[in-house]
C-alpha positions in Angstrom: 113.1 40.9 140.4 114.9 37.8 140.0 116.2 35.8 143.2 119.8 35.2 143.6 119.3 31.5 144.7 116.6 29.1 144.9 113.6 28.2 142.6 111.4 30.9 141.3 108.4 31.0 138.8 108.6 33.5 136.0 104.7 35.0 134.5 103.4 36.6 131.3 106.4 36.0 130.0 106.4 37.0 126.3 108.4 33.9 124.1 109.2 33.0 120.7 108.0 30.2 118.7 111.3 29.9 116.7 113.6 29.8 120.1 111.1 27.6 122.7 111.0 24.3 120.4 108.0 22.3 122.1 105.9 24.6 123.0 102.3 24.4 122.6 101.3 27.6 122.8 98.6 30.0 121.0 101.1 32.0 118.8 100.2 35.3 117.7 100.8 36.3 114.1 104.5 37.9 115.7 105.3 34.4 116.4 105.1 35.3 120.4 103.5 33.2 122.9 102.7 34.2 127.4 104.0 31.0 129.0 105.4 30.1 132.7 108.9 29.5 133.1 109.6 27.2 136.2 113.4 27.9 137.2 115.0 25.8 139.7 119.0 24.8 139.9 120.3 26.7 137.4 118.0 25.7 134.9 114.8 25.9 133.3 112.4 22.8 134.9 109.2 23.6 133.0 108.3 25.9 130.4 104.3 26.1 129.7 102.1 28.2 128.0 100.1 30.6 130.5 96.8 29.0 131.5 95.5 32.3 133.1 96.6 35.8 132.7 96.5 36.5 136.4 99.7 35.5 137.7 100.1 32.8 140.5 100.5 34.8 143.8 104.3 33.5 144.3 105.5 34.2 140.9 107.4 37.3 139.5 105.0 38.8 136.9 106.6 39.7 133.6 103.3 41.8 132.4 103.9 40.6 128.4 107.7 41.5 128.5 110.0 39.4 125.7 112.4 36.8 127.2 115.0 35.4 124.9 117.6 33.4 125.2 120.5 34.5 125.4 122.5 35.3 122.0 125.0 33.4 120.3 127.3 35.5 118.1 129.1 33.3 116.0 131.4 36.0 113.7 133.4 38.4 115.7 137.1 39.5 115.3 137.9 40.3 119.2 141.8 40.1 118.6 141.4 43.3 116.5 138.8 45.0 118.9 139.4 48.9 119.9 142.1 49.6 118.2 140.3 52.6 116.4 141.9 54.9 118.8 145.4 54.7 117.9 144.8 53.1 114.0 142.0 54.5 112.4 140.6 53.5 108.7 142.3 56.8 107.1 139.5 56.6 104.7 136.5 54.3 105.1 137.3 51.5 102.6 138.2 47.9 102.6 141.9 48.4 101.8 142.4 51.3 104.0 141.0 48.9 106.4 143.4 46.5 105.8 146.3 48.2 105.8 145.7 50.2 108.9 144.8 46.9 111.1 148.2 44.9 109.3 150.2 48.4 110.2 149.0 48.1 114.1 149.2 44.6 113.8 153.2 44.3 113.4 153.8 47.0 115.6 151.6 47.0 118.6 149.7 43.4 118.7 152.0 41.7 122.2 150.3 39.3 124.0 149.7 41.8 126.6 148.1 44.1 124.1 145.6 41.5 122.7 144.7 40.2 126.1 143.5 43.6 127.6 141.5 43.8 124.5 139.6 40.4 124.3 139.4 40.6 128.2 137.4 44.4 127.4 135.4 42.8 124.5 134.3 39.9 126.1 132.9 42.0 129.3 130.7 43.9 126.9 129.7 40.8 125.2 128.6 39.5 128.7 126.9 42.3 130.1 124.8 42.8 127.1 123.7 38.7 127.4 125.5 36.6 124.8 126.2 33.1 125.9 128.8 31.8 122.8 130.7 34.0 120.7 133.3 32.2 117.7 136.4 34.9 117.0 138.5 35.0 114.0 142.3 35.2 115.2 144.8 36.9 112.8 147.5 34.0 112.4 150.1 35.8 109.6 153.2 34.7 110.9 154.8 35.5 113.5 151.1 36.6 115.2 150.0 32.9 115.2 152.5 32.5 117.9 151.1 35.3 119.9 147.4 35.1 119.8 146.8 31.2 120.2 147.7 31.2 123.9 146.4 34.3 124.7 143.0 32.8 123.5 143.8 29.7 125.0 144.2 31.7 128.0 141.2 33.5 128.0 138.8 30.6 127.3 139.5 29.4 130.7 139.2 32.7 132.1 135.6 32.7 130.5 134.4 29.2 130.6 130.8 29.2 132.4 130.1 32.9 131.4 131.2 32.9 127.5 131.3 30.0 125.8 134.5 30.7 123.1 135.5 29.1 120.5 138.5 30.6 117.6 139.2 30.3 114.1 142.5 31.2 112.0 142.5 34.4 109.6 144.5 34.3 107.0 144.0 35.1 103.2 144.5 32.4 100.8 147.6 32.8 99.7 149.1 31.8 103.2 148.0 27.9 102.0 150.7 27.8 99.2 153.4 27.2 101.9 151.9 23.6 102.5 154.3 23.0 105.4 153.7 26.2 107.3 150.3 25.9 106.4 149.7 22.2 108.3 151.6 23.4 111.0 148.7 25.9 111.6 146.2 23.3 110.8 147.6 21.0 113.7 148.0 24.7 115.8 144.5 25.0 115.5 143.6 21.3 116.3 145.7 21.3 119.3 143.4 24.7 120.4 140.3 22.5 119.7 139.5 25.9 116.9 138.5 25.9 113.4 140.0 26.5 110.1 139.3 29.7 108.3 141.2 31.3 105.2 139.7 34.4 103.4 138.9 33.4 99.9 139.3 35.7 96.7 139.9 35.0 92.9 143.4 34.2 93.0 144.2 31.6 89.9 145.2 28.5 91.9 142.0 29.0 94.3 140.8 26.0 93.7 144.0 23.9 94.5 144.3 26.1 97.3 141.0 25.1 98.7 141.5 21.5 98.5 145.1 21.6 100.3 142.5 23.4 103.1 140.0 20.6 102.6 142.6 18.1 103.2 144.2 19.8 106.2 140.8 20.0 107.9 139.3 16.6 107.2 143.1 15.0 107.8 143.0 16.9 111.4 138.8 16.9 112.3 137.9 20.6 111.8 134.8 22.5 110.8 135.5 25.1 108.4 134.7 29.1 108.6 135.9 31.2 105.3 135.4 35.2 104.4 134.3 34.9 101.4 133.8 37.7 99.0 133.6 40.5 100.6 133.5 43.0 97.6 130.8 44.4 95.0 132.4 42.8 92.0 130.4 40.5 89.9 133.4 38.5 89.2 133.9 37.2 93.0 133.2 33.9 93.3 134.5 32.1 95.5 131.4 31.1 98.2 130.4 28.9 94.6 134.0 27.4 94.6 133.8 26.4 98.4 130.4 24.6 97.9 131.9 22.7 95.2 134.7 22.5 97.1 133.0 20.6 99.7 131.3 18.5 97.4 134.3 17.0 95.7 136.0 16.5 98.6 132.8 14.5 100.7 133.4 16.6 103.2 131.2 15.9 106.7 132.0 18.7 108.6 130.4 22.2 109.2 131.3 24.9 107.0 130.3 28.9 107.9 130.8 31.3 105.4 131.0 34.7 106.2 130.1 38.2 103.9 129.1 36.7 100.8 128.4 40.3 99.1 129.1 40.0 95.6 126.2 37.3 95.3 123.7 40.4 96.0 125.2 41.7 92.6 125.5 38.5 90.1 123.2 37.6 87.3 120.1 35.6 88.2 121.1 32.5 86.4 124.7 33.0 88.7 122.8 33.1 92.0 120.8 30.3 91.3 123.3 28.2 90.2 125.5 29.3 93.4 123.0 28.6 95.9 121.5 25.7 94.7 125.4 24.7 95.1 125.7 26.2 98.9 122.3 24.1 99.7 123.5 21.0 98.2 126.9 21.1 100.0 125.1 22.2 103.3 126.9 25.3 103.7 125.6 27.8 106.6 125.9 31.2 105.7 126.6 34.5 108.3 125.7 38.2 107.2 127.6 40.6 109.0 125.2 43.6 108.3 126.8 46.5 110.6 130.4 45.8 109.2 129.4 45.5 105.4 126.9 48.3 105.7 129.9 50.5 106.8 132.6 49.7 104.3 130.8 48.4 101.1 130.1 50.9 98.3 132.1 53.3 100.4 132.8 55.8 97.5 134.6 59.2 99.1 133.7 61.3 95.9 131.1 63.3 96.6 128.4 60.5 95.8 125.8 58.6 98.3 126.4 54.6 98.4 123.6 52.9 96.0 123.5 49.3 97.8 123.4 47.6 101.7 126.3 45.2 101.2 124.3 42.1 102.5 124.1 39.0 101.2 121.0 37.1 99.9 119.5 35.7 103.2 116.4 35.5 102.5 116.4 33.5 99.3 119.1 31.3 100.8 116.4 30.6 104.0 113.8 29.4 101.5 116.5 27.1 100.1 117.0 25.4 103.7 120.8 27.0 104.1 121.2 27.9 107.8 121.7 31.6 108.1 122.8 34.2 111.3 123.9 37.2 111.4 126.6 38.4 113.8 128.8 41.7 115.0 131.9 41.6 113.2 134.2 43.5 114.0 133.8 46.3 116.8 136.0 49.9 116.9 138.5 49.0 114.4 139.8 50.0 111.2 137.0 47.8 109.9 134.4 48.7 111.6 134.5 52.3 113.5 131.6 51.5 115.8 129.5 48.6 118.1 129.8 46.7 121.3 129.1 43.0 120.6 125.5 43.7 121.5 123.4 41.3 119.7 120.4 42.9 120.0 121.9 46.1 117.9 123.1 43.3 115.8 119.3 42.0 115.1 117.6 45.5 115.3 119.7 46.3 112.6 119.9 43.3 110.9 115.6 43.4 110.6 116.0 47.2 109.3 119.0 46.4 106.7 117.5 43.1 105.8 113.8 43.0 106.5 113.3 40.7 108.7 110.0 41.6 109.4 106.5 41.3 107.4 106.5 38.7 108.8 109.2 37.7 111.4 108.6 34.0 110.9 111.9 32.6 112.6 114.5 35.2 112.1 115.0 35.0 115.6 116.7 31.8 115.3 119.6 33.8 113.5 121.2 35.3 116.4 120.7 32.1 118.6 119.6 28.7 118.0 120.9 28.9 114.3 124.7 29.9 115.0 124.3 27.6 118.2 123.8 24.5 115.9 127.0 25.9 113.6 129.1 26.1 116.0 127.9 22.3 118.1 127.0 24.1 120.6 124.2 21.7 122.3 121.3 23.4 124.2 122.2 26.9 123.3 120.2 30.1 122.0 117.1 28.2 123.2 114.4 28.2 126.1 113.6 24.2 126.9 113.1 22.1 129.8 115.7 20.9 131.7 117.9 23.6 129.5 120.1 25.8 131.6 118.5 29.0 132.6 120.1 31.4 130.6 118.0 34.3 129.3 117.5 38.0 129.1 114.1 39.5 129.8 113.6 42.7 128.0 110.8 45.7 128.6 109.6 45.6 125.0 106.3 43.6 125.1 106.5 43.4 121.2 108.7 43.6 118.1 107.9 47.3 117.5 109.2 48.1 121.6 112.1 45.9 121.6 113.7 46.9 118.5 112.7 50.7 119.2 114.8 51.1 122.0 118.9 50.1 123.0 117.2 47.9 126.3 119.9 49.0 128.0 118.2 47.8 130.9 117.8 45.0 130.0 117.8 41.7 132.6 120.9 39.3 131.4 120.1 35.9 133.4 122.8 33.3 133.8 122.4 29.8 135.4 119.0 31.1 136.8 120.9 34.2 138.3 120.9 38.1 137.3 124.2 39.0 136.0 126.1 42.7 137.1 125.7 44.4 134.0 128.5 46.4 133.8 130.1 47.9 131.1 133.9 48.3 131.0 135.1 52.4 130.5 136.9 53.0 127.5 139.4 54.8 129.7 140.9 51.5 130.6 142.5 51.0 127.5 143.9 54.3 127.1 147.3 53.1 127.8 147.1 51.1 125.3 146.3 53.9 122.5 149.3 55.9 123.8 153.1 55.3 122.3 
């Protein structure tokens, strides 16, 4: 259907209010809209809402299918990716998690070894139409040393399909050696990335937080934290960073990622909390696959009693940005996914309810994590916008969350992509020794 040069008209295309920002359109109560998408050089020249529903003689009729742009997944951990084969979560649980990726980690984690990996991640990612995808990089020493250039590496491999961008993993702790730690800050700058720790209630966490504070705002970096990743009531620490950020005047972006033990606190707690987090202008990512999978894992005999998310929707009313992204995909923390965005969502509006109504959810896999991550003209459908989209058959939220689209049309600079997914089997070397 779609030409692979030259201008084309796209119509009865089926868009979304919360992703085509100037549209004047008749919305329905969905939030959808038919318009005409004029596509010429690589990028969208016009976008219109349909003035007939017969369509013009020259243009490719869509019939009422949804285009969307294409996603922007803005939480992933591609340096651990498909690694289940050969270090599988012996249990289910956060720590087995953890030990199992640490235990593969020091022993089979070469440059060569997290190359293939990305390289396999990132062709799934692609083929199933995301634009921009952040990735946490494990940087315990001596790994830091390793997975920097290969990501270095494999953004110029990528740049014009997959927009990357990397932060550092490491838990808290790692800040108390200052010196090693501002070497990593300046690692980071050098790799134009972002600074991330994962935060728990150590003592010292709030000295801890300011010595990352000071590294970031000392060296220009946004900020992106794991932050309570647990079901105790005592876990605090997403409060801590708000505050954090206060104190310190800090101007950058912040993400925060997990946030579960909010879902759990006393009322007067989460008010408190995200009255801090909107004050502070902290965006906030829900990882709903992941956290589904390993929170209130119990492996006695008894069924899981909560969903592991955090609040979005009361932090949305508050005017704290929100997304949702994969996480991590066939590892020790997650056994399953493909960085497929659209799973991501489908699941996301079952686990969450983002339905009843559907408002601008949308935004949270696209032109949300876009404006976290500075990420200009992204997970959006505008003139003069490049034309990057994915045209779906569902014609409504009922067909395109029904079905995995694996058909799906993935549109790149005005041009159909090969959508091909890589075979497993290539990494099987890699799962062997």
């Amino acid at each position: 259907m779609i030409p692979a040069s030259g201008s084309y008209q796209l119509a009865n295309a089926r868009v979304h209010r919360s992703l085509t920002p100037g549209l004047a359109a008749p919305f329905d109560a969905d939030g959808f809209a038919l318009a005409e998408l004029l596509v010429a050089d690589g990028k969208i020249a016009s976008i219109v809402a349909q003035a007939k529903s017969k369509a013009p003689a020259d243009a490719i009729d869509l019939a009422g299918r949804i285009v969307l742009p294409c996603f922007v997944d803005c939480h992933t951990h591609i340096d651990k990716g498909h690694i289940w084969p050969r270090k599988p979560n012996p249990d289910g649980t956060f720590m087995g998690a953890l030990n199992a990726t640490g235990a593969d980690r020091a022993a089979r984690w070469s440059a060569e070894d997290v190359a293939r990996r990305m390289d396999f991640s990132l062709r799934s990612a692609y083929a199933h139409g995301t634009k921009a995808l952040r990735t946490h990089l494990d940087s315990v020493p001596p790994q830091e040393e390793i997975s920097w250039p290969v990501f270095e590496t494999m953004r110029e491999k990528w740049r014009g399909r997959i927009d990357l961008q990397a932060a550092c993993l490491l838990g808290i702790e790692g800040v108390r050696d200052k010196a090693w730690f501002e070497r990593l800050a300046k690692r980071v700058a050098a790799a134009k990335g972002v600074l991330g720790v994962v935060t728990y209630m150590v003592p010292d966490l709030e000295e801890l937080l300011d010595q990352v504070f000071a590294q970031a705002i000392e060296h220009g970096l946004d900020l992106d934290f794991h932050a309570d990743e647990t079901d105790d009531v005592a876990a605090i620490s997403l409060k801590k960073i708000a505050e954090a950020s206060l104190w310190n005047s800090f101007e950058g972006n912040i993400l925060v990622g997990h946030c579960c033990s909010l879902a759990r606190q006393p009322d007067l707690e989460v008010l408190d909390t995200l009255d801090k987090v909107a004050k502070a202008r902290l965006a906030v990512v829900s990882l709903p696959m992941c956290n589904l999978y390993l929170q209130d894992r119990r492996n006695n005999g008894t069924t899981p009693r909560w969903r592991g998310v955090t609040l979005l929707h009361e932090m949305k009313a508050r005017g704290i940005k929100v997304a949702v992204a994969s996480d991590n995909t066939r590892d020790p923390f997650y056994a399953y996914g493909d960085l497929d965005m659209l799973e991501v969502y489908r699941m996301a509006t079952r686990i969450l309810h983002f339905d009843h109504p559907v408002g601008d959810w949308p935004r949270a896999v696209a032109a949300t994590p876009a404006e976290v991550m500075r990420l200009d003209g992204a997970g959006t459908l505008a003139a003069g916008g490049s034309a990057d989209f994915i045209v779906f058959k569902g014609r409504n939220w009922t067909e395109l969350l029904s079905r995995p689209e694996s058909d799906r049309i993935v549109v790149r600079e005005g041009r159909a992509i090969e959508r091909q997914l890589p075979d497993y089997a290539e990494l099987d070397e890699l799962m062997v020794g």
